[in-house]
Each structure stands twice: as structure tokens, then as C-alpha cells.
C-alpha positions in Angstrom: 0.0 0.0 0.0 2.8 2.4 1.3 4.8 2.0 -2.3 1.4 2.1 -4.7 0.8 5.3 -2.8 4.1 6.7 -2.9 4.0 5.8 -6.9 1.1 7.2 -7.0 2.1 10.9 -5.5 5.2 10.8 -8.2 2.8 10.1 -11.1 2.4 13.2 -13.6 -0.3 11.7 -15.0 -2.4 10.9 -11.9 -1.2 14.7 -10.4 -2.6 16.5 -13.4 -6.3 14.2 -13.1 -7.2 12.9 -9.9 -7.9 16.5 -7.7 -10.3 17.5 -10.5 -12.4 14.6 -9.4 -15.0 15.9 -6.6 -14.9 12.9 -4.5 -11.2 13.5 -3.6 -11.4 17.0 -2.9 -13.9 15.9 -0.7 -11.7 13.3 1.2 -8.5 16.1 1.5 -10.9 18.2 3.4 -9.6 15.8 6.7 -6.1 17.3 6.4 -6.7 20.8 5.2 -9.1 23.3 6.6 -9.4 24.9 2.7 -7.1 25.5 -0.1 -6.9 29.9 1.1 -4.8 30.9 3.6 -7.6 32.7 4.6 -9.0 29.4 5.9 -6.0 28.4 7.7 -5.9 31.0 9.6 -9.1 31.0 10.7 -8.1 27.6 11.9 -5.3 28.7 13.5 -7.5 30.9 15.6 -9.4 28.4 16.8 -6.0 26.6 17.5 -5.1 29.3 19.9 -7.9 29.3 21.6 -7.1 26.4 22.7 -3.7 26.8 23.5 -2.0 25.3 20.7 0.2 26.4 18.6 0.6 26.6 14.8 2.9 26.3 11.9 1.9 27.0 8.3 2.8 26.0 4.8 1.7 26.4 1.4 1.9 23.6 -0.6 3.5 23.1 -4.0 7.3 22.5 -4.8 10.0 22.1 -8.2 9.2 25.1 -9.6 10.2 25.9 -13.5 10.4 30.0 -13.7 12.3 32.2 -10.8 9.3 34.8 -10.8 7.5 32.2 -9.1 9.2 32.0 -6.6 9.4 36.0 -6.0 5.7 35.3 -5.8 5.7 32.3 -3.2 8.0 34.6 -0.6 5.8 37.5 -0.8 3.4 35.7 -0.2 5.1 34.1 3.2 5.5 37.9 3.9 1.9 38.7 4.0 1.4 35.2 6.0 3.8 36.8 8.8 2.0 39.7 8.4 -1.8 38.2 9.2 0.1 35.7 11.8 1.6 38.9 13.6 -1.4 41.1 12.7 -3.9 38.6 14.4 -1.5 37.9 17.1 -0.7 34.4 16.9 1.6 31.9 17.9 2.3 31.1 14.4 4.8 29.7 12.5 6.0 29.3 8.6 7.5 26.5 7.1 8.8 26.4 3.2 10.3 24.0 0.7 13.5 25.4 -0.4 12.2 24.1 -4.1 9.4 26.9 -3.9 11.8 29.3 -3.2 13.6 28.5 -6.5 16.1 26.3 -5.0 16.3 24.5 -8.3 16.7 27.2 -10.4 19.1 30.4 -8.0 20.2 29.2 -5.0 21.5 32.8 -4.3 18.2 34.2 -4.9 16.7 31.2 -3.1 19.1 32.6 0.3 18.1 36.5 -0.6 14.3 35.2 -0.2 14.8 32.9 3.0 17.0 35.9 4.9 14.0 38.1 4.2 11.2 35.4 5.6 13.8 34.7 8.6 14.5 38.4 9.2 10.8 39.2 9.3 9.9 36.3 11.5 12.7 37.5 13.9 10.7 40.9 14.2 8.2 38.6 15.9 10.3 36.1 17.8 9.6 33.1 15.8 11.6 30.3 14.1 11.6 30.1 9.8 11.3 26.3 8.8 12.7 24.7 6.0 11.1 22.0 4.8 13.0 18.6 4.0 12.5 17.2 0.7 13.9 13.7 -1.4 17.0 12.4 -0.2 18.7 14.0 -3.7 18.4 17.3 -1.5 19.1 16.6 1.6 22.6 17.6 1.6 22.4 20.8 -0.3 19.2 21.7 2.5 21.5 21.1 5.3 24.3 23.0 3.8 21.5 26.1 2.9 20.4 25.7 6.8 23.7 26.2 7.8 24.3 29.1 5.6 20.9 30.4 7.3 21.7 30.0 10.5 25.0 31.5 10.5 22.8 34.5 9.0 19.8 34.2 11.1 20.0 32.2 14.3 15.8 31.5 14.0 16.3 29.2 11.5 14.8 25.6 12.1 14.5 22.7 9.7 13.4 19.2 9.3 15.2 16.2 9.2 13.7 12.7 8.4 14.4 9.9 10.6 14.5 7.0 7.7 17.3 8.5 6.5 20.5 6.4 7.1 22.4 9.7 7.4 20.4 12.1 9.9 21.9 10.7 13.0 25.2 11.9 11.6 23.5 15.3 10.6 22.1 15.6 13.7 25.6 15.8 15.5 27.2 18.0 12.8 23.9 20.4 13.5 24.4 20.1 17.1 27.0 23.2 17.5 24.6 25.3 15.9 21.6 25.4 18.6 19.7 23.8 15.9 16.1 23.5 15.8 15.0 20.6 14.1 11.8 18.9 13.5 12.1 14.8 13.4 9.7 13.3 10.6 9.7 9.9 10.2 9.7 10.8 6.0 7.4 10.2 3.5 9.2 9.6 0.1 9.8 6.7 -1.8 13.7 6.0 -1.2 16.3 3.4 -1.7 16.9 0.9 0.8 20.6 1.9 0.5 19.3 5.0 1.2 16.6 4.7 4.1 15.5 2.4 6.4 12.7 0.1 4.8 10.5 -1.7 7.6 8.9 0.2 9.7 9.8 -1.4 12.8 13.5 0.3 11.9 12.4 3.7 11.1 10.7 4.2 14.5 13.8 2.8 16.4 16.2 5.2 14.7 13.0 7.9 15.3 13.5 7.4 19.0 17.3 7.2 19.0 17.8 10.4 16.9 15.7 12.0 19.5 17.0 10.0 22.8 20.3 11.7 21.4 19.3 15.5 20.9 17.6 15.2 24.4 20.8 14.3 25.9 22.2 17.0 24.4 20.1 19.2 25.6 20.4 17.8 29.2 24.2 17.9 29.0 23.6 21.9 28.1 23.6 22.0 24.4 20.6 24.3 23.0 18.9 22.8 20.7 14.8 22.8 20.1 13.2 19.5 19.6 10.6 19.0 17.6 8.7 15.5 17.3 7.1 16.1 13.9 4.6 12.4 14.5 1.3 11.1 15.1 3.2 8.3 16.8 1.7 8.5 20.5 3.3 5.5 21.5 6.9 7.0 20.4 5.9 10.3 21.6 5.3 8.6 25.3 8.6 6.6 25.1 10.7 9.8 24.2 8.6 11.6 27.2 9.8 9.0 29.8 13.0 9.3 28.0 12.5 13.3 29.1 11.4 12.3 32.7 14.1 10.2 33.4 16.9 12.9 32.5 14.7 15.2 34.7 14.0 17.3 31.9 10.3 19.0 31.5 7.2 18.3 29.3 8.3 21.5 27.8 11.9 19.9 26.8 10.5 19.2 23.2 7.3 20.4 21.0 5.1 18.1 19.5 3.6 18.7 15.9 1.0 16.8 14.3 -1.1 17.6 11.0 -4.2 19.4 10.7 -7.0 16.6 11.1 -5.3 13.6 12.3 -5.5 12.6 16.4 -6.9 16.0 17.0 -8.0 14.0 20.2 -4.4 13.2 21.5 -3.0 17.3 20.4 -5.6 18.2 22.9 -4.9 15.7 25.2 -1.1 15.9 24.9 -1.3 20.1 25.2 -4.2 19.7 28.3 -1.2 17.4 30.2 1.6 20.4 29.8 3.3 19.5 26.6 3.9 22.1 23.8 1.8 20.9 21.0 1.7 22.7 17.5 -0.5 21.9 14.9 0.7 22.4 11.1 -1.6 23.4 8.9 -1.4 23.1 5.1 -3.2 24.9 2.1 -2.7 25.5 -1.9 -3.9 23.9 -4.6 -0.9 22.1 -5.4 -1.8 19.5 -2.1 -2.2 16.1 -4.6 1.4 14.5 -4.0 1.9 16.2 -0.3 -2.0 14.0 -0.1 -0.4 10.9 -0.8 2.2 11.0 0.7 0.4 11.4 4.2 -1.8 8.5 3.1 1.5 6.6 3.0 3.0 7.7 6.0 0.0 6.2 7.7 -2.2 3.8 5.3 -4.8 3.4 7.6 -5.5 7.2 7.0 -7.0 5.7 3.8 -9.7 4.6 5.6 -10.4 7.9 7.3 -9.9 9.4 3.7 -12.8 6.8 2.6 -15.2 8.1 5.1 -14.5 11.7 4.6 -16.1 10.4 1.0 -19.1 9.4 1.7 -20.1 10.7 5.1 
């Protein structure tokens, strides 16, 4: 199921039909409060009346003309703008690809200094997004670049990755901030870990070892990006028996999915922030959340016809 979906989300063919057909715009509505960042931030209001927090991102990637990309960071800047204007505890997080990363990586850098510098002005973090494996070492070398720049830089590593427990200690001298996925694109066994039994394993190691860090006085802010609430509990204990507080790491789960256990999770003292995506560019990000998790498919199925 995991690979037919992840063929699926790569399929040009499939990307260019399958979200004209109603029933699966239907079904997407469980992840995505509305394709507008006007409706995700009316979501993230109701968010923070609650007490958690949010992080945003529009949804699209690999662009093919540099304009577009001027047009994708000003429109991050009038995101910062409502998220400050409305006075939330919001954040942004971008693909480096939207930025142009493909096509001006200078360019790319003059775009993500401006999103950084402007979140600054409001004392939050600037995410980049983690994409295939074929960037993963030119987005680490870009985050460092950023950091250097602009200490509020964050950014997302994926714990399938054979490679991230080494990244994670060459981040560590930098006060990262880093968000742990557990990944969600179809890679090489070479490459990533396969079964899932080893990606949560390495999950709770790469974590086990930037909480240590953190107890033996590194800064660094960890981020459990997971719907995994049995791996969220073990790394919690983890926490406890260190004698570090709920508030040690963040938790951040999709829009739509265990919305029972984010409340739950932020009603017991842990910092829970929920990501919410929009655009109309969401078909491969859809399926590849359906393949993180294949029993979403079923929630997907009901979204259909309920």
C-alpha cells in the first residue's frame, strides 16, 4: 500500500487528473481546513484558543520560472504579516524548491534571509522543509548558511534516513532546531531504512540523542514532527528520566489527524503545535500522508461518503 501510494504521489499523470475529481477533494478536506490561507488562519485561531500552537505552509514545490518564486515569498510575507497582525503563535515552514532552490540558489538565500528576518521581528523560528533524499545535503548545507545568518532558522530532518543521526551531531554546534519526521518519500533501501519497525527505532534514537544533548547543556529545540503517540510517550519518559520538562521538546502533528491526543497531549503540559497546510498544489503532499499512515486511507474513505 505504502509504495502504490508513494507511486502514486510521483505520477504526472495521476497529479494532473485525480484532484479535478470531486470525491477526492472531498476526502483532502480531513487534512486541510481549505485550499486559502484565509481558511487556515481561521483555523489557527481556533487553535489558539485552545492553546496550541501553529505552523503553516503552502503547498507546492520544483518550480520551473524564478518569478515564481518571488511570488511564493511574498506571499510568506503577508502570511507573517496576518500571523503577527492577528496575534498568533504562528509559524511558517517552506520547501527550499518553492523558493527557486532548483533554479538560483542565491536568490533562493536572498528570499529565506527576508522570511527569517521578518519572523525575527516577531520572535519566531523560519522552517525549511526537507524534501527527497537528492536534496538533503544541499538543505543542510543552505540551513547552515541560514543559521549563521539568522539564528531563527529551524529545519526538518527525516528519521528513515540512514544519514540524519550523523547530521544531527554536525547540527548540534549550531543550537539547531529541528523537527524529526519519520519521512514520507519513496527511497532506496541503501538510502533509508525500509520496515517500519527500523524507522521508529532510529525515530527514538535520533531523538533520545538530541535530548541528551540538551540535558548535557547544548541548545537545541526539539521538535517530534509524528502522530506516533506511543513514540511520543517513550521519548517523554525518555525526558522524565533525564529530569527534563514536558516542555523539553514540542510536539507537531497535521491538521485533522489525532486531534484528540493534540488536545490531550497540550491539556497534560506539553507544547503541541499543529501544522496546517493549504494551496492547490496539495495532490502529491495528499499521498504522501496517506503513506506515512495507510490506515489514513480509511479515514480518507469516510470523509467520501459521510
Amino acid at each position: 500500500m505504502r509504495r502504490l501510494l508513494l507511486w502514486m504521489a510521483g505520477n504526472s499523470w495521476l497529479r494532473n487528473r485525480i484532484p479535478r475529481l470531486w470525491f477526492t477533494r472531498r476526502a483532502v478536506r480531513r487534512f486541510m481546513p481549505g485550499e486559502d490561507v484565509e481558511a487556515a488562519l481561521e483555523a489557527g485561531v481556533g487553535f489558539q484558543v485552545e492553546g496550541l500552537g501553529t505552523l503553516y505552509t503552502r503547498l507546492g514545490e520544483n518550480l520551473t520560472r524564478i518569478e515564481d518564486a518571488d511570488q511564493v515569498a511574498a506571499h510568506y510575507r503577508t502570511v507573517l504579516d496576518q500571523i503577527r497582525g492577528r496575534h498568533l503563535d504562528g509559524e511558517i515552514s517552506v520547501k527550499l524548491t518553492q523558493l527557486g532552490f532548483d533554479l538560483d540558489v542565491d536568490r533562493t538565500f536572498r528570499h529565506a534571509s527576508s522570511l527569517a528576518a521578518q519572523a525575527a521581528e516577531s520572535g519566531k523560528s523560519f522552517w525549511i522543509d526537507m524534501e527527497g533524499s537528492a536534496y538533503t545535503e544541499a538543505t543542510i548545507a543552505f540551513y547552515e548558511r541560514m543559521k549563521a545568518a539568522h539564528p531563527n532558522t529551524a529545519i526538518c530532518l527525516q528519521a528513515y534516513l540512514r544519514r540524519t543521526a550523523a547530521d544531527i551531531q554536525r547540527l548540534l554546534p549550531l543550537g539547531p532546531e529541528i523537527r524529526l519526521v519519520k519521512g514520507a518519500y519513496a527511497e532506496p533501501e541503501n538510502t533509508a531504512y525500509q520496515a517500519r519497525h527500523d524507522v521508529d527505532a532510529n525515530y527514538l534514537a535520533l531523538t533520545v540523542a538530541m535530548l541528551d544533548a540538551k540535558k548535557a547543556g547544548r541548545t537545541v529545540r526539539v521538535a517530534l514532527g509524528t502522530h506516533d503517540v506511543r513514540l511520543i510517550e517513550q521519548v517523554a519518559e525518555h525526558a522524565a528520566a533525564l529530569g527534563l520538562p514536558r516542555t523539553s521538546f514540542e510536539i507537531q502533528m497535521l491538521y485533522g489527524i489525532r486531534m484528540d491526543q493534540q488536545r490531550r497531549l497540550n491539556a497534560e503540559g506539553y507544547l503541541v503545535r499543529d501544522l496546517i497546510a493549504y494551496g492547490e498544489a496539495w495532490y502529491p503532499w495528499y499521498m504522501r500522508r496517506l503513506a506515512e499512515r495507510p490506515a489514513n486511507v480509511l479515514f480518507a474513505l469516510r470523509q467520501i461518503v459521510g
